[in-house]
N, C-alpha and C positions, 0 to 999 in steps of 0.2 A: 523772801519769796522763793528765793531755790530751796531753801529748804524743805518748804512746803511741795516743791513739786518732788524732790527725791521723794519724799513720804508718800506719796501717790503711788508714784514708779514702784517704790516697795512694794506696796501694800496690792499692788495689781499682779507683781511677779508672783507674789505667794500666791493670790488666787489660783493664776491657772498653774501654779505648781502643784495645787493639792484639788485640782478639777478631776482627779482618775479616785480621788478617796469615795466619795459615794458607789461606785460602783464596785470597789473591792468591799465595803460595807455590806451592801447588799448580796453578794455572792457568800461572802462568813455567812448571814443571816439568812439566807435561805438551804444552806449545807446543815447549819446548825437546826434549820426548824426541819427541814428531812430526815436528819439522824432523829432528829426526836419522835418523827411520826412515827420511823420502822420499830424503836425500842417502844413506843403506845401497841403497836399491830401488835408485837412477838404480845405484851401481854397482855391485851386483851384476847387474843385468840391462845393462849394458853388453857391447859385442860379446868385448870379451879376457876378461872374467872370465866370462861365460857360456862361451864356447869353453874355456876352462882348467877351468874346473867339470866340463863337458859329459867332457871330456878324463879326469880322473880317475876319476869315473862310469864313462864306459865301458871303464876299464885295470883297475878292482876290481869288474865285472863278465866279464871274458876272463880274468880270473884263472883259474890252474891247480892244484885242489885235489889 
């Protein structure tokens, strides 16, 4: 029966020992999905893929219905 209760005790300290890991989880993953968006913006607004963008925009608008 003690033993079972240290196994409790354990297994309770680790929890709130590792209660802060979600949040630093979520702070990486949201650093991480921001860096990703600026290097998405630099190229989509770069001059070839705006100009190729620009380009099918205006082929699916001269369209002939």
């Amino acid at each position: 029966m003690a033993k079972q209760w240290w196994v409790r005790r354990y297994a309770a300290a680790r929890a709130k020992a590792e209660a802060g890991m979600t949040t630093a989880e979520y702070a990486m993953g949201t650093i991480a999905a921001c860096g990703f968006a600026a290097v998405l913006y630099k190229v989509v607004t770069s001059g070839a893929v705006s100009g190729a963008l620009q380009s099918v925009i205006g082929r699916a608008l001269d369209a002939q219905f």
